[in-house]
N, C-alpha and C positions, 0 to 999 in steps of 0.2 A: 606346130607346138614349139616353142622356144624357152627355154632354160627358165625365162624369168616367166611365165606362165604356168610351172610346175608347181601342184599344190597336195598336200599331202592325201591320203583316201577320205574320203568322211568318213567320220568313227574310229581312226586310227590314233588321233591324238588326244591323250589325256587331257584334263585343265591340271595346267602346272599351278593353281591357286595355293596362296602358304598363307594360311587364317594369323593374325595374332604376331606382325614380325618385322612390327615397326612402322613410324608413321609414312613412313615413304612408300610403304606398301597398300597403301588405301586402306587398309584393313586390320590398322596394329589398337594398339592402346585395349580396347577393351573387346574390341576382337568382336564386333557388331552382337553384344549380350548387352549395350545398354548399361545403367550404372544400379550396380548394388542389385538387390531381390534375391530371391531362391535361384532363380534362374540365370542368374548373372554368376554363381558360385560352382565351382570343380562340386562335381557327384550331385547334379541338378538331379531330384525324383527320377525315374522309372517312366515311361505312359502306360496310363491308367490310374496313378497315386492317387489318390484321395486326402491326402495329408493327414493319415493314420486312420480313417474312416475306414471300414471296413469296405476295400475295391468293390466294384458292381460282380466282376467274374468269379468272386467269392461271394455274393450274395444269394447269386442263385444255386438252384440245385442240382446237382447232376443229372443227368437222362439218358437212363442204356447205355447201349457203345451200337458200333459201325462193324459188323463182320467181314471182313476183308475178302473171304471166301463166298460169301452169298452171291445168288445169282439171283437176274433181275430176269423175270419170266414173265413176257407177255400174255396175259389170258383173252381168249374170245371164246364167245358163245356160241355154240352149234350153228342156232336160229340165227345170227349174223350170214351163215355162209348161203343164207336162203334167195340174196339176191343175186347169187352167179347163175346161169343158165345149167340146165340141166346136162348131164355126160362132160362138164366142162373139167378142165385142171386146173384145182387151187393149190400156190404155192407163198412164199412170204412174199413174191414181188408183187403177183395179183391184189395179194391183201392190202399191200400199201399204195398202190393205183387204186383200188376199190375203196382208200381213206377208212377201210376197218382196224388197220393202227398205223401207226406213225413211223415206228422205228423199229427194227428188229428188238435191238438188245440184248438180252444173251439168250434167248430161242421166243418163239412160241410155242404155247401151247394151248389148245381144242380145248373148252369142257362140254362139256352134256347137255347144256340148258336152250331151253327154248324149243320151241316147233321146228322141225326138218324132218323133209318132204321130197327131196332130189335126190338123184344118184350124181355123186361126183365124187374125184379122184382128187384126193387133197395130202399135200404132200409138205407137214412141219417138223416142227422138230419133238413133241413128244402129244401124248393126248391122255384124257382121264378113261377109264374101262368105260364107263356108259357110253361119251362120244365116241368111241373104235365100237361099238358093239354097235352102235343107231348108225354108223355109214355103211357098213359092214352089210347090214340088216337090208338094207335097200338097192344090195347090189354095188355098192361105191370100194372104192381103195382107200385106207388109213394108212400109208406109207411116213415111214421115220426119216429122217434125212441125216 
């Protein structure tokens, strides 16, 4: 490495570009807006203007809101856990190996439905009364995490 091979970091230097500052600058006179129009003029529209039309994002209507505090709770069905073997342990990695969901998210939880038939120890994060009552009932574990 020699002196004249020293280059600055990439991404450490600004474009020293100065729009608008004379012809010697590549870039003076009208300061690449082209001549005359709306947009050739100081306080060019907004994006989205419509040129007094009433915008699109005011057209439409509002819908609900987003609660900041909601949690996203994965459900599965009892009758899902029917194709684990018998006396096995179900946990959220099983279930995502097994393709019965995809992602955690912010817990699962068990419902009730469907035919089950197994004793297995299944270990989420909450369940509804019927599915803890139907694992329970056949000798299996509903464990909270």
């Amino acid at each position: 490495m020699e002196l004249s091979n020293l280059r600055p970091a990439k991404g450490s230097k600004h474009n020293d570009f100065r729009r608008g500052r004379g012809h010697g600058s590549g870039n003076g006179k009208t300061a690449g807006k082209g001549h005359k129009g709306q947009k050739a003029r100081s306080g060019a529209p907004r994006i989205g203007f419509e040129g007094g039309q009433m915008p699109l994002y005011r057209r439409i209507p509002k819908r609900g809101f987003t609660n900041i505090n909601s949690k996203d709770i994965v459900a599965i069905k009892l009758g899902d856990l029917e194709r684990f073997e018998d006396g096995s342990t179900v946990d959220v990695n099983t279930l995502i190996e097994a393709g019965i969901i995809k992602k955690r998210r912010d817990g699962v939880k068990v419902l009730g439905n469907g035919k089950f038939t197994k004793k297995l120890n299944v270990k989420v994060d909450a369940y509804s009364a019927s599915a803890k009552e139907k694992i329970e009932a056949l000798g299996g574990t509903a464990e909270v995490m």
